[in-house]
C-alpha positions in Angstrom: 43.0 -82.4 17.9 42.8 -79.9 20.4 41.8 -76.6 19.9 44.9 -74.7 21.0 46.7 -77.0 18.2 44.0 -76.2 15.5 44.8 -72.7 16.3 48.4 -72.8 16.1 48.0 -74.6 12.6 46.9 -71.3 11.4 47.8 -67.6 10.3 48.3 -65.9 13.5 44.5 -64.5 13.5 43.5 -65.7 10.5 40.7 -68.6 11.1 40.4 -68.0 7.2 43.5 -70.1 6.4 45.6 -73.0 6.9 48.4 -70.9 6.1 51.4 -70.6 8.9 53.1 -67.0 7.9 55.3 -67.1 10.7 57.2 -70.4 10.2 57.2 -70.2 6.0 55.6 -67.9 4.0 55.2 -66.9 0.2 57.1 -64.0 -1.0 56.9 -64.2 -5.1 54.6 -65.8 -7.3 56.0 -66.8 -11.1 52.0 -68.4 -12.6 52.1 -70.0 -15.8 48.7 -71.8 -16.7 46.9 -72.6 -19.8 43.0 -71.6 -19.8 40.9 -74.7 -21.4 37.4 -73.4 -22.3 36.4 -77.2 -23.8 37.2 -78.4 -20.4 36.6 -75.3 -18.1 40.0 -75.9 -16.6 43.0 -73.9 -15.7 46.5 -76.2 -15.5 50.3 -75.2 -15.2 52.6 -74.4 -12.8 52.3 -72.0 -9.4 56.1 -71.5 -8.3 56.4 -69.7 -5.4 59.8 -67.8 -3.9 59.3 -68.8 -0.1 60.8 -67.6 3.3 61.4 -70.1 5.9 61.5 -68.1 8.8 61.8 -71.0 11.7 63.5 -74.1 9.5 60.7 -75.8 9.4 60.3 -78.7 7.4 57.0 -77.7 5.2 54.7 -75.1 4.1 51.3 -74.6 3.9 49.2 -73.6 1.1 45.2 -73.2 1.0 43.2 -75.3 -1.7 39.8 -75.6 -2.7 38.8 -78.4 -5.3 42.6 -78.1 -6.9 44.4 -81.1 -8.1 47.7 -81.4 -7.2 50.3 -83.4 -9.3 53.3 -82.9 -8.2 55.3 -80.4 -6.2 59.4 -79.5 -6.8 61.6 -77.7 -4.8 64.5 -75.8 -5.8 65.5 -74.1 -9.6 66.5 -77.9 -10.2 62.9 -78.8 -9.8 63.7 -82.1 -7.3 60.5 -83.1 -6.7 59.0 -83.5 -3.3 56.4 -85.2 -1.3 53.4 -83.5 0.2 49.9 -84.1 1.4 45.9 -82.6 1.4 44.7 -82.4 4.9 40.9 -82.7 6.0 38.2 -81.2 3.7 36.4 -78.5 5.7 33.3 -76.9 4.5 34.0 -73.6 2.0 38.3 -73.4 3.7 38.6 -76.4 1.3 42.2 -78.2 2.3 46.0 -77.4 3.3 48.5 -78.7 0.7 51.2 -79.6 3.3 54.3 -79.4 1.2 58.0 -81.1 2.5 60.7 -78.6 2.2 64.5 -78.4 3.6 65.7 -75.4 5.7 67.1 -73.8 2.8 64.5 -74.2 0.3 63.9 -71.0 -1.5 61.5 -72.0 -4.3 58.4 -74.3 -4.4 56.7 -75.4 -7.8 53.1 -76.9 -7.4 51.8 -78.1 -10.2 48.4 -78.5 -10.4 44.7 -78.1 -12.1 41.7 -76.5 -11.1 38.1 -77.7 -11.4 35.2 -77.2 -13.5 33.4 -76.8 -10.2 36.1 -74.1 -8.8 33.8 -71.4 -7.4 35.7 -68.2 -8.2 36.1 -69.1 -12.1 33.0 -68.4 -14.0 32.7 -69.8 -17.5 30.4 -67.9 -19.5 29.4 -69.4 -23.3 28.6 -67.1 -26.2 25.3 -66.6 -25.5 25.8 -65.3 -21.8 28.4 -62.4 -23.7 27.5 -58.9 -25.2 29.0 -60.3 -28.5 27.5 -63.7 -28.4 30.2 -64.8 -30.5 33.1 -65.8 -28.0 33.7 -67.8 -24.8 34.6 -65.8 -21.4 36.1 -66.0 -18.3 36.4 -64.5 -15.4 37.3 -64.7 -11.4 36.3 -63.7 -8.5 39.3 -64.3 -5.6 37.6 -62.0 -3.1 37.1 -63.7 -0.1 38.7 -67.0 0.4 38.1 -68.4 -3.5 41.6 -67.5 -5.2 42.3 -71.1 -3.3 39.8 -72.7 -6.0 41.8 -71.3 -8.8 45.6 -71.3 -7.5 47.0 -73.2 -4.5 47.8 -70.1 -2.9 48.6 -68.9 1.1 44.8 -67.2 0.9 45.0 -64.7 4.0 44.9 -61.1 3.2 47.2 -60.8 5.6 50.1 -62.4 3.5 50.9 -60.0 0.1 52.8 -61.2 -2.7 54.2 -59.8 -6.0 53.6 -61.6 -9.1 54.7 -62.7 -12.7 52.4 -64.8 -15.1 52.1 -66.1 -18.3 49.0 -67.2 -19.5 47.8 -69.1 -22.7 44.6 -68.4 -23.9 42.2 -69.1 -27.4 44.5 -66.9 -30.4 41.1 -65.0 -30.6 41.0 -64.2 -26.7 42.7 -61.2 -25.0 43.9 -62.0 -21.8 44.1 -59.6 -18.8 45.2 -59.3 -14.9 45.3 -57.6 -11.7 49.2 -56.5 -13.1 50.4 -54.5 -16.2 48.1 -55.8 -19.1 48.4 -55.8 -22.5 45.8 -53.4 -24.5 45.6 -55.6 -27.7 45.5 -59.3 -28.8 48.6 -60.8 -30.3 48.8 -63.8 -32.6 50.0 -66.4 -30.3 47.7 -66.0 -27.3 49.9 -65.7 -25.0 50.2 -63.2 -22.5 53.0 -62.3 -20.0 52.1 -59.8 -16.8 53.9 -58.6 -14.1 52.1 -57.1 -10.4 55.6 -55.5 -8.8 53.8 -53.9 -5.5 52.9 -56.6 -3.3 49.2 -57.6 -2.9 46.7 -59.9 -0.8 45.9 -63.0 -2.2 41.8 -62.1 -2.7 43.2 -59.4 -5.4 44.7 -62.4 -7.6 42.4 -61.8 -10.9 41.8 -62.9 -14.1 39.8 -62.7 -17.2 40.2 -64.1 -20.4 37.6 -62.8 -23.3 37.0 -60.8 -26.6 38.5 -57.5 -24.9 39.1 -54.1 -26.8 40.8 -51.3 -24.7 39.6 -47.8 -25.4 42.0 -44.8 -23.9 40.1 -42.3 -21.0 43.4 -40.0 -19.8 47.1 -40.8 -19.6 46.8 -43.4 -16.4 43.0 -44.6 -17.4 41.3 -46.8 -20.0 38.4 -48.9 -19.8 38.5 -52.9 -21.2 35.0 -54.1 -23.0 33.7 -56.5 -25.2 33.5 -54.2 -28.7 29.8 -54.3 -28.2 30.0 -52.8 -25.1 33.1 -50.1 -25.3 31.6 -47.0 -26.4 28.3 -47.0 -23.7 31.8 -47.9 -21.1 33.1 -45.2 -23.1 30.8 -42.6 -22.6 29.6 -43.5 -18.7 33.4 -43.8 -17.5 34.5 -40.4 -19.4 35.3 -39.0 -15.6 38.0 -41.4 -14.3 40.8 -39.1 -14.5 38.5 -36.5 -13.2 38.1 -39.2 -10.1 41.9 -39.7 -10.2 43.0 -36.5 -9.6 39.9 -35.6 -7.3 41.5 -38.7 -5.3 45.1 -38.2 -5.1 44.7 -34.5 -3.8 42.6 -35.6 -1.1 45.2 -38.5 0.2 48.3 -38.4 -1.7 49.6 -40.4 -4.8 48.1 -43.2 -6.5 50.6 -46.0 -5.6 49.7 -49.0 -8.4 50.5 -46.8 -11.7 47.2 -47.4 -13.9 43.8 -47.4 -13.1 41.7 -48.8 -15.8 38.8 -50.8 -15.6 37.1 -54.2 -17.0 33.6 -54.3 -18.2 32.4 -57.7 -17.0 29.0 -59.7 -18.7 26.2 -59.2 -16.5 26.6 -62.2 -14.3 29.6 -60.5 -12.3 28.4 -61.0 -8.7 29.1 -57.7 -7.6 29.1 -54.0 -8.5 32.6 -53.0 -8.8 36.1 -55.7 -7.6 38.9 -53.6 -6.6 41.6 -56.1 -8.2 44.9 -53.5 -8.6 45.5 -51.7 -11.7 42.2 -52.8 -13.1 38.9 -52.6 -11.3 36.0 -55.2 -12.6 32.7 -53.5 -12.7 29.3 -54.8 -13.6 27.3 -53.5 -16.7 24.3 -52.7 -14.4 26.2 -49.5 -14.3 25.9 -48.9 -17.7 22.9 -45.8 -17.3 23.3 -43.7 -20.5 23.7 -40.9 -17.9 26.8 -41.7 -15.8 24.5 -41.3 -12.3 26.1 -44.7 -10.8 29.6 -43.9 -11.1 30.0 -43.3 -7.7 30.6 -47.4 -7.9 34.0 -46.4 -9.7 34.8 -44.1 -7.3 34.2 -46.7 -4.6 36.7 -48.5 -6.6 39.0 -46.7 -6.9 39.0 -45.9 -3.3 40.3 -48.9 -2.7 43.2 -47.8 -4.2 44.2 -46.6 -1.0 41.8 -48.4 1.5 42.0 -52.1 1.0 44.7 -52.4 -1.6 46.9 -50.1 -0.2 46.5 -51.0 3.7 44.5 -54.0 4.1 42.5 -55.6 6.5 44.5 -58.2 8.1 41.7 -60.6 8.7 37.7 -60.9 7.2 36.8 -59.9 10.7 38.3 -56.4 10.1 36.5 -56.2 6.8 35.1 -52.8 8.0 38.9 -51.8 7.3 38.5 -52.4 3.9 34.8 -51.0 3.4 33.9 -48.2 5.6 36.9 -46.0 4.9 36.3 -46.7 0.8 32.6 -45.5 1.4 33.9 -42.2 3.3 36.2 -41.8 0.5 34.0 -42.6 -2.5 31.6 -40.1 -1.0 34.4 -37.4 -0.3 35.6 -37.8 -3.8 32.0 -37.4 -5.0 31.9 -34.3 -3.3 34.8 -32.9 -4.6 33.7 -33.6 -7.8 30.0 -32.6 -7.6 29.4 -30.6 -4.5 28.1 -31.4 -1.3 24.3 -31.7 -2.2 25.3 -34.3 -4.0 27.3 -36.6 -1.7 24.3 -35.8 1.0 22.2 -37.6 -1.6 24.4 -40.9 -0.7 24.7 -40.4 2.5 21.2 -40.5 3.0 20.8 -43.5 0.7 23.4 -45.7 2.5 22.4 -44.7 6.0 18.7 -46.2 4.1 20.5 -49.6 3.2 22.4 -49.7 7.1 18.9 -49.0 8.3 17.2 -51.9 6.7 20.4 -54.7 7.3 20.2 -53.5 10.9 16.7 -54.4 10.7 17.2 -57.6 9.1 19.8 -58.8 11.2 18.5 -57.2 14.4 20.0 -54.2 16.2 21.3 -56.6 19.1 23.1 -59.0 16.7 26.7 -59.6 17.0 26.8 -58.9 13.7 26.5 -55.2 13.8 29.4 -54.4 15.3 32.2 -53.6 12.9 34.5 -56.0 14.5 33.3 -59.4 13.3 33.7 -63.0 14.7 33.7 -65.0 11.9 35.3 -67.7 12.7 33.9 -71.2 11.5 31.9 -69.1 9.3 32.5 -68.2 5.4 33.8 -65.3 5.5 31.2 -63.7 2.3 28.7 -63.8 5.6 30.2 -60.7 6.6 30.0 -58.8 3.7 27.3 -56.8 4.6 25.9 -53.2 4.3 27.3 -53.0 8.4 31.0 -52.9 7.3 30.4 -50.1 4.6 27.9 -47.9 5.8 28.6 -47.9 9.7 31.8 -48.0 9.2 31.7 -45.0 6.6 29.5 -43.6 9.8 32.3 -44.1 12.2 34.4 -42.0 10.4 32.1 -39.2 9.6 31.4 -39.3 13.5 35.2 -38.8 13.8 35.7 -36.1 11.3 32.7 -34.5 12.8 34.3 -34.7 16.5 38.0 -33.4 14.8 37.2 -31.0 12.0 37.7 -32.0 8.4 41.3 -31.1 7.9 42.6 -32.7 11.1 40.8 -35.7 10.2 42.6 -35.5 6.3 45.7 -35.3 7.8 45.5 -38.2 10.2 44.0 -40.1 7.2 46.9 -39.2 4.4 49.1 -40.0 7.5 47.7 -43.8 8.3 47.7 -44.5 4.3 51.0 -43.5 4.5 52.5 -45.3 7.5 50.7 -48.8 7.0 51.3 -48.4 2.8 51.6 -52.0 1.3 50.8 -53.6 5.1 47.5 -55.3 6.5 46.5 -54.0 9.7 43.6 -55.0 12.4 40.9 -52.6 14.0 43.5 -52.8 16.8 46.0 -51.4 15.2 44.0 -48.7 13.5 42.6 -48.0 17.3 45.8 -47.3 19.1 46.8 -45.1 16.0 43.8 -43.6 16.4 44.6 -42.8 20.1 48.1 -41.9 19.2 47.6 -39.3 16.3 44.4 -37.9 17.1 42.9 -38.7 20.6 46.0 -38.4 22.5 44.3 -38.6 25.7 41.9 -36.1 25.0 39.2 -37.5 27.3 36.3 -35.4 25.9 37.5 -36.2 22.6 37.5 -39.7 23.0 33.8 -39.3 24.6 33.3 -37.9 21.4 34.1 -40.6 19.0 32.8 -43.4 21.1 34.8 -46.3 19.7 33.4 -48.8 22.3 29.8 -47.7 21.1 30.7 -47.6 17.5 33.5 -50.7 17.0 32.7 -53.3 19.2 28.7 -52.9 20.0 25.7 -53.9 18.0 23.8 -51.3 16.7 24.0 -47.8 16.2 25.4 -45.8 19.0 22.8 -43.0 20.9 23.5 -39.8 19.6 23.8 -41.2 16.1 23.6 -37.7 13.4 21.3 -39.1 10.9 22.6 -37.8 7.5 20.0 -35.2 5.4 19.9 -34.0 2.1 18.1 -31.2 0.7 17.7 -32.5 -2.9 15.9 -35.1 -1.2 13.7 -33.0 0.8 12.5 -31.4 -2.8 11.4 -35.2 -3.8 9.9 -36.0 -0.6 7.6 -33.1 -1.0 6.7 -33.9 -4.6 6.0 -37.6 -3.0 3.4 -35.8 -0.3 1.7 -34.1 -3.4 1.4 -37.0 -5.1 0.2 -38.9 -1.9 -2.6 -36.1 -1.5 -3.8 -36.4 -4.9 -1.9 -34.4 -7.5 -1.5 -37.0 -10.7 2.0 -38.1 -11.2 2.4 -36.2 -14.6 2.5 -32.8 -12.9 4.9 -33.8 -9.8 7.9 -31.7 -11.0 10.6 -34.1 -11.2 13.0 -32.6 -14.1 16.8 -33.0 -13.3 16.7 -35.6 -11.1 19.5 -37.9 -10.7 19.0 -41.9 -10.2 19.4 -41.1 -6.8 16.6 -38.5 -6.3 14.4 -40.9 -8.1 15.9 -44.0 -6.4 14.4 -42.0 -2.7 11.2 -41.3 -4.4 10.6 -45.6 -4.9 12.0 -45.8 -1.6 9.0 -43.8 -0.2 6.6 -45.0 -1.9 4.0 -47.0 0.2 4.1 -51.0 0.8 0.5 -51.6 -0.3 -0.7 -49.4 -3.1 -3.5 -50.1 -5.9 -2.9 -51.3 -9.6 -4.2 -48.3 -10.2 -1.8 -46.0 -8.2 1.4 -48.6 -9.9 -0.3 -47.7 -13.6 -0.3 -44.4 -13.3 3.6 -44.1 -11.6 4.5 -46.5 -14.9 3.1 -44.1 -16.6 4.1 -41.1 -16.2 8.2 -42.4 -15.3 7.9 -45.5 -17.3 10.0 -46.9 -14.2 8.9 -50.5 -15.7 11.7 -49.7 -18.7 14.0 -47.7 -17.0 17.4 -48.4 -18.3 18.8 -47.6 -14.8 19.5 -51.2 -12.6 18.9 -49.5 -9.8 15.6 -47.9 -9.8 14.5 -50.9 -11.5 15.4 -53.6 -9.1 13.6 -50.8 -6.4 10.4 -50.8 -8.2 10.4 -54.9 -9.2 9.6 -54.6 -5.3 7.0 -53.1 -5.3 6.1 -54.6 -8.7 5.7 -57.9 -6.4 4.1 -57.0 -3.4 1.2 -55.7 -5.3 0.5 -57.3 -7.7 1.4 -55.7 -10.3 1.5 -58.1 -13.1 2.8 -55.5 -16.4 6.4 -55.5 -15.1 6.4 -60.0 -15.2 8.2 -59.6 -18.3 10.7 -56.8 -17.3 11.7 -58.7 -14.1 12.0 -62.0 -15.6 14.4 -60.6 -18.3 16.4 -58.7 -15.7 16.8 -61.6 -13.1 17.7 -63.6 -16.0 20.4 -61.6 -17.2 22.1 -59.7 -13.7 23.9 -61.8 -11.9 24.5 -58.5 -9.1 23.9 -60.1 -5.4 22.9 -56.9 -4.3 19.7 -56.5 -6.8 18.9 -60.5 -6.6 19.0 -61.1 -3.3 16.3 -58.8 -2.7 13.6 -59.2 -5.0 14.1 -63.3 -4.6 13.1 -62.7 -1.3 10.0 -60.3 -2.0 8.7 -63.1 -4.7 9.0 -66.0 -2.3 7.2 -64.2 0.8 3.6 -66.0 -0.9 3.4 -69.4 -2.3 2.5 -67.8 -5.9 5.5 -65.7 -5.5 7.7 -69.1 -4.9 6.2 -70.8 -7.7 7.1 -67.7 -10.1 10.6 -67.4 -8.2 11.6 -71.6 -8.6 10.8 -71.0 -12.4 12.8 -67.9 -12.6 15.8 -69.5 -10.9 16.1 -72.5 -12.8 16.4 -70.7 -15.8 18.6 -68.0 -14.6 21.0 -70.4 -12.4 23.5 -71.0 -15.0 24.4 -67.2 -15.7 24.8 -66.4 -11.8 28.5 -66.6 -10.5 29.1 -68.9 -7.6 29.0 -66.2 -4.9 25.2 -65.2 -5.5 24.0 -69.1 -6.0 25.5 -70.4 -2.5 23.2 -67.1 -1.0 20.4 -67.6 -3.4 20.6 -72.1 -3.5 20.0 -71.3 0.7 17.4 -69.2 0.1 15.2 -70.9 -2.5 15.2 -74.7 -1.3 
């Protein structure tokens, strides 16, 4: 086949699907599957209202690992022929379905995998309760295909109904209006009206409770979870209205969330109407809820206007991290969202290190094409892309820069869009041929080169200035115990671990443990900072306390990390290999593709 027809075959754009939009595409979505926890299977029916915008004689769908049975066309259900193309590594295959010109509805029924790599079957032991099965997905980016045949581009958006039939004792919710308490039948109907991407598709299937926060927020937990969730989420609304005056109305209704077991792969999924969030941010104190208002962020940046391919991912990211941190500032005043500047410029400083400054692959538009798409889900798209925008808000003044941002969520509401579109609005609204202005913002330096630009503002925070000189005192020789450190946030003492030499003596890690008992900190992440320096020296107390914790997280962010500090020495391996084989079954399928590469 030649390349211009491999090309052709797909989303205009999209290398991520075998999806043709522009001849027929998937309007409406009507689910109805039974969840098997015996078998680890999903099976029913995916019916899908279609437009046939050329008369073309099929459609394309993207699987992954799906059997098909049988596909029908039409409310009469007249069943159909179609075909699987060629495997291809992680896009999985097209399900080429026969249709007439006026065909209108397509019915695929079908059954996933035990294998399927966004469903992750947890057993009692791997719950809070320990009593009950769970289940949950992960669709974000190209896995919804493992768990529905589905056209899996974020630059298609559907609406959706579904019924779903779980265990009687099993509460059943969605990215879509949700119940809030079990019924007797176990089964549950949902309906998504605004129309989303296909990577937002989400389910989970477990022994839920919903506890109320405000009118348009509640929080979904296993019982023996709800009342820390409880307590740590207490602010949503808070975030909520903080949000909506900085860039107008939230569009999706309600914004609760889903506390997930500890083997969700991320920090926080965005999946419309209900965010799923890892327990790592569970912290007694509510210092990591900045990850909520990351997510709810996306409320407008991602959900709202989406990137149109995974090479615009920066789309998505960097304008939820400006607006995480703007709402954070609102919120809790400036000092504060300096602190997470300065801790995210830290992370971009160390991927640009580890990819290298010069590597395509610090430029916020990507080329991932022939790659998996998750490769580009790094700290480049968040943070320099958050950095991108200060730079232009900087160059604009703040409340030119809100408007033109309330403006662009406004125009492109319930659309995908590329960096190319966002540029020539860029130039339209705010540049408008402003030469020294567009000197200013530098989008060839900041969009489409490695690296950061020259004149670069590093952030700076003043909080953090106070713990950088109580880390000089204690570097000069004042004991630990008498460094003044009351109030500080996870943050302040996150930048404190962070300075901390590479090499120190037991002696210098007993006496830190001692005095901040960072070994049995209930905060994740001050404890996956100092497991790192737990392994380069040595230091042999915290064994247990990092075993425990890499057998029990399933965050990519923390694991990825500390497996690589434990494998740099031959000991470390060893100690790793044993870790791993234990832990394996509680990781989701997105951290053991990274950490399976990693450890052979």
């Amino acid at each position: 086949m030649t390349t211009e027809q491999s090309t052709a075959e797909r989303a205009p754009g999209d290398t991520h699907s075998f999806a043709r939009p522009s001849e027929a595409v998937a309007k409406h979505l009507d689910l109805d599957i039974d969840v098997n926890f015996d078998q680890k299977i999903l099976s029913g029916t995916a019916t899908y209202n279609i437009e046939n915008l050329t008369g073309t004689d099929k459609i394309i769908f993207d699987t992954r690992d799906l059997q098909i049975e049988k596909v029908y066309l039409g409310d009469e259900l007249q069943e159909t022929s179609f075909e699987l193309g060629d495997k291809k590594e992680f896009l999985g295959q097209p399900l080429i379905v026969k249709i007439k010109p006026d065909t209108k509805k397509v019915t695929i029924k079908y059954k996933t995998t035990p294998e399927a790599a966004a469903l992750q079957w947890l057993n009692p032991q791997q719950t809070a309760g320990k009593k009950y099965p769970f289940l949950f997905t992960q669709s974000q980016a190209i896995l919804a295909r493992t768990w529905i045949p589905i056209q899996d581009s974020p630059g298609i958006r559907i609406t959706y109904n579904a019924k779903v039939k779980v265990p009687k004792e099993l509460l059943a919710v969605m990215s879509a209006e949700n119940p809030t308490q079990k019924n007797t039948t176990g089964i549950y109907n949902f309906e998504m009206k605004q129309p989303i991407p296909s990577y937002l598709m989400a389910l989970s299937v477990g022994d839920l409770t919903f506890r109320k926060i405000g009118p348009q927020t509640g929080i979904y937990a296993e019982p023996a979870t709800i009342d820390a969730a409880a307590y740590e989420f207490a602010e949503m609304d808070k975030m909520l209205a903080a949000a909506e005056k900085l860039y107008g109305k939230y569009r999706w209704d309600r914004y609760d969330l889903l506390v997930l077991p500890p083997s969700f792969p991320f920090g926080g999924m965005e999946n419309p109407r209900l965010t799923f969030v890892t327990p790592t941010v569970l912290a007694k104190d509510r210092s990591l809820t900045s990850l909520i208002a990351h997510e709810l962020a996306h409320s407008w940046s991602g959900n709202l206007v989406t990137n149109g391919t995974w090479d615009d991912f920066w789309l998505n990211e960097g304008f939820t991290v400006y607006f995480e941190r703007r709402i954070m500032e609102e919120l809790y005043g400036k000092e504060y969202a300096d602190m997470l500047q300065v801790l995210g410029y830290q992370d971009l400083t160390n991927t640009l290190n580890e990819l290298g400054a010069d590597s395509e692959d610090t430029r916020l538009k990507l080329d991932l094409e022939g790659r998996d798409p998750d490769e580009g889900l790094t700290d480049i798209a968040y943070e320099k892309g958050n950095f991108f925008l200060v730079n232009i808000e900087r160059a604009v003044g703040r409340e030119k820069f809100d408007a033109f941002l309330n403006k662009y969520f406004s125009t492109f509401a319930f659309q995908s869009t590329d960096t190319e579109k966002f540029l020539s609005f860029l130039r339209e609204e705010l540049i408008k041929g402003d030469d020294e202005l567009a000197e200013k913002i530098n989008i060839e330096g900041w969009v489409f080169s490695p690296g950061l630009p020259d004149g670069f503002v590093k952030p700076t925070s003043s909080r953090f200035a106070k713990v950088e000189e109580a880390y000089t005192a204690w570097k000069n020789g004042k004991p630990a115990k008498e460094l003044s450190t009351k109030d500080w946030s996870s943050h302040e003492w996150l930048h404190f671990i962070r300075l901390l030499p590479a090499q120190m003596s037991q002696q210098q890690m007993a006496e830190l443990d001692k005095a901040f008992n960072f070994t049995n900190s209930g905060n994740s992440e001050v404890l996956a900072a100092w497991f790192l320096h737990a392994i380069r020296n040595n230091y042999t107390t915290a064994d247990q306390a990092l075993e425990t914790f890499l057998t029990n997280v399933g965050r990519r962010k923390f694991l990825v990390p500390i497996y690589k500090a434990l494998i740099a020495t031959p000991e470390g391996k060893k100690k790793a290999l044993a870790i791993y084989a234990k832990a394996r079954p509680n990781y989701h399928a997105v951290s053991t593709v990274t950490l399976d590469e990693l450890l052979k």
